[in-house]
C-alpha positions as CSV (number, residue, x, y, z in Angstrom):
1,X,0.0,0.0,0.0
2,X,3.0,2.3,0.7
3,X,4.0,1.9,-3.2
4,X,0.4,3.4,-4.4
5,X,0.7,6.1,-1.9
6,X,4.3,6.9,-3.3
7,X,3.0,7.1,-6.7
8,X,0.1,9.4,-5.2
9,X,2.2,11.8,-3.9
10,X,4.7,11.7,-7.2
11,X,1.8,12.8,-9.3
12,X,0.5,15.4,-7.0
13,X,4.0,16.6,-6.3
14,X,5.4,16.9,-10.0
15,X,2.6,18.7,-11.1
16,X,2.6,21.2,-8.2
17,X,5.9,22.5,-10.0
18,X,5.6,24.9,-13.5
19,X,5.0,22.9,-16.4
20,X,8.5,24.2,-18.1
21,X,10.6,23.4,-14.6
22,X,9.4,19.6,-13.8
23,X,12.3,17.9,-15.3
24,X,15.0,17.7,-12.4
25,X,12.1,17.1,-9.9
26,X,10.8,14.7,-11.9
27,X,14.3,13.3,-12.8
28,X,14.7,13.4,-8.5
29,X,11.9,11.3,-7.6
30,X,12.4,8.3,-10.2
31,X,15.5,7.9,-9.1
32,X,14.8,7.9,-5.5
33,X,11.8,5.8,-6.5
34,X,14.1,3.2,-8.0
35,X,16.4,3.4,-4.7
36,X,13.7,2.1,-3.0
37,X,14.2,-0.9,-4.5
38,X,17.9,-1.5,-3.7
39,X,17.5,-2.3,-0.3
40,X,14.8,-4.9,-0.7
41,X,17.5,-6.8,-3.6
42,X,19.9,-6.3,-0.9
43,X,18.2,-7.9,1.7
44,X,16.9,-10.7,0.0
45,X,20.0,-11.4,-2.1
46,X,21.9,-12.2,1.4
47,X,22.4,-15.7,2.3
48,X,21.2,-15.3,6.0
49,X,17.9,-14.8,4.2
50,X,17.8,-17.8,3.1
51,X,17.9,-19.5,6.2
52,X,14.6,-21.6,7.7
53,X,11.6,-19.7,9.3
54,X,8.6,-21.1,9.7
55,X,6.9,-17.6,8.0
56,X,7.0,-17.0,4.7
57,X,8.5,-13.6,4.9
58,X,11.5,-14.1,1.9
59,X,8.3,-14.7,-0.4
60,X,6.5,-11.5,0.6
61,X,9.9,-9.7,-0.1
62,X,9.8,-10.9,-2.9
63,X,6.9,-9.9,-4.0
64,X,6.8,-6.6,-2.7
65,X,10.2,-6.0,-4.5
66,X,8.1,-6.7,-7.8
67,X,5.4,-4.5,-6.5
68,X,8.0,-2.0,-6.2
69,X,9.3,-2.5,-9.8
70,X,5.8,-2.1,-11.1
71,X,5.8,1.0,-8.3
72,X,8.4,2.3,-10.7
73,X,6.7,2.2,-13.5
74,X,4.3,4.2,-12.6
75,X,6.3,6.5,-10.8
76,X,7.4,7.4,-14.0
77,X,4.2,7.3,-16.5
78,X,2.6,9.5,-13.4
79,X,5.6,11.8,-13.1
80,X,5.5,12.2,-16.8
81,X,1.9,12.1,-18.5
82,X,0.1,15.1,-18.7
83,X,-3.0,14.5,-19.9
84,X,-3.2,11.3,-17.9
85,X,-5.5,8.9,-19.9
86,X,-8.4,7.3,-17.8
87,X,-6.8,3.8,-18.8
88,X,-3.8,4.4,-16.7
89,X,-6.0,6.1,-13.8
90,X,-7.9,3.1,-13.8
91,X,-4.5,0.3,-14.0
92,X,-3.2,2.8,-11.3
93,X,-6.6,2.2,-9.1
94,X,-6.5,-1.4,-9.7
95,X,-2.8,-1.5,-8.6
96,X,-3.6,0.4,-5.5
97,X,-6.4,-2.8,-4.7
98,X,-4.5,-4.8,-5.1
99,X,-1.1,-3.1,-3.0
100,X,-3.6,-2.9,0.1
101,X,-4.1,-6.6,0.0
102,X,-1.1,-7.4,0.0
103,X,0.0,-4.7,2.8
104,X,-2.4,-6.1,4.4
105,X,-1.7,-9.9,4.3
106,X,2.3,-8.6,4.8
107,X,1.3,-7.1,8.1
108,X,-0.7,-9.6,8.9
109,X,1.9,-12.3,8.1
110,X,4.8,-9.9,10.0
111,X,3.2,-9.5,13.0
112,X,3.6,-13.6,13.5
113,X,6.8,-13.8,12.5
114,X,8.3,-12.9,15.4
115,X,10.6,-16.1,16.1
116,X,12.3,-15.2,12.4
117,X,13.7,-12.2,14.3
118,X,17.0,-14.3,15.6
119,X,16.9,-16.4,12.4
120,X,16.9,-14.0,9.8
121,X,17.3,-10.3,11.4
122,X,18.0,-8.1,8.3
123,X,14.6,-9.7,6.3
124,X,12.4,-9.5,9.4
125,X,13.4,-6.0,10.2
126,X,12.9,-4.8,6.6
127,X,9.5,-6.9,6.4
128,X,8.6,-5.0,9.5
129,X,9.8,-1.8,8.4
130,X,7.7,-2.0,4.7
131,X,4.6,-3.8,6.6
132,X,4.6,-0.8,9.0
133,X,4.3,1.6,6.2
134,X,1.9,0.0,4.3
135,X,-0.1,0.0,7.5
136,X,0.3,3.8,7.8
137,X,-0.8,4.0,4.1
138,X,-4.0,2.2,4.5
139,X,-5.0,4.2,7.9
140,X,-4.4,7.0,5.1
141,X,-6.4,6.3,2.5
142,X,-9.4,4.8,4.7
143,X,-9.9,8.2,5.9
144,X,-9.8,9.6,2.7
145,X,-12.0,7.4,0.6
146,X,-14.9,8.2,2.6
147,X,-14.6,11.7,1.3
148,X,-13.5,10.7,-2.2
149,X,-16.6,8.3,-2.5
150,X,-19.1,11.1,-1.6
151,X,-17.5,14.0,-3.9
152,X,-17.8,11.4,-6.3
153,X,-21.9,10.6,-5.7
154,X,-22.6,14.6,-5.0
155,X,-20.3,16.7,-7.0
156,X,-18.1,19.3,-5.5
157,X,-20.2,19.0,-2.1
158,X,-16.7,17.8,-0.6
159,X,-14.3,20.3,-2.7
160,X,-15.1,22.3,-5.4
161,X,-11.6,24.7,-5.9
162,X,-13.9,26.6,-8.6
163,X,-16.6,28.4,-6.7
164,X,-14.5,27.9,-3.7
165,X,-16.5,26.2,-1.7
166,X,-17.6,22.9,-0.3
167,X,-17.1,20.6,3.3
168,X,-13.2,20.5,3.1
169,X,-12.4,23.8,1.3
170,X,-10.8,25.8,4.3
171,X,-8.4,22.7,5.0
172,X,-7.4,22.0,1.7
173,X,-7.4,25.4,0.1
174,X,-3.6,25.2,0.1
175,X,-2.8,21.3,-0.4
176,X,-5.8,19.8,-2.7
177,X,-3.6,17.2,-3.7
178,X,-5.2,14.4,-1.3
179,X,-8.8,14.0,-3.6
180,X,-7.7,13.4,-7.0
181,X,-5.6,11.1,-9.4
């Protein structure tokens, strides 16, 4: 879930910038995107992490280092669209379903893997650290989709930056990044 809320802020982030400056911050967060993925190869390249736990934590790293890959690639098609197509808001949204699955199962799967801590330190640690912020992410979004789901059914009733107006206008006036991609 972290890796959707990455790609969130990415969009919102690039295009707070002037459309004639966004290269270098652009050019900034793809690359830090892509060294999120270095520690996670690290990690799971070590031998130690190969060693016996009765948790499957090597498999979620591994499949949170492809989530992370595919994080990437949207990182950059978000960074760099303009118009965004409904096709890749809609992959994007689909991606973001299924990343708070799996954040969940992770967490779910981390929390009982505490014997793995003495067996295999340096995956159990980074498990915990990704788990932990896909937890944040979810506590995230499931206090925003509330809001998203009724500007959706009653039109600018939540935000409407036009006639400036609506439930959150005062808060968001500033940073109404939160209610779109």
């Amino acid at each position: 879930m972290w890796t959707y809320l990455w790609c969130h802020i990415v969009y919102h982030l690039t295009r707070w910038f002037p459309k004639h400056s966004r290269q270098g911050i652009q050019l900034t967060l793809i690359l830090f995107s892509c060294a999120l993925l270095v520690p996670q190869i690290i990690v799971i390249l070590r031998d130690e992490s190969q060693r016996h736990c009765e948790r499957a934590l090597l498999y979620y790293s591994i499949a949170g280092a492809c989530i992370t890959m595919v994080m990437i690639g949207f990182t950059l098609v978000l960074a760099v669209m303009e118009p965004l197509a409904w096709q890749v808001k809609l992959a994007f949204h689909v991606y973001g379903g299924g990343c708070f699955i799996f954040g969940l199962l992770q967490f779910a799967e981390v929390l009982q893997a505490s014997s793995c801590k003495s067996t295999i330190p340096a995956l159990y640690y980074l498990s915990m650290v990704f788990a932990s912020f896909s937890a944040f992410a979810a506590v995230i979004f499931t206090i925003l989709v509330p809001f998203w789901v009724f500007n959706r059914l009653f039109r600018h009733a939540v935000l409407d930056r036009k006639e400036r107006k609506g439930l959150c206008y005062e808060p968001v006036a500033c940073c109404s990044c939160v209610w779109h991609v």
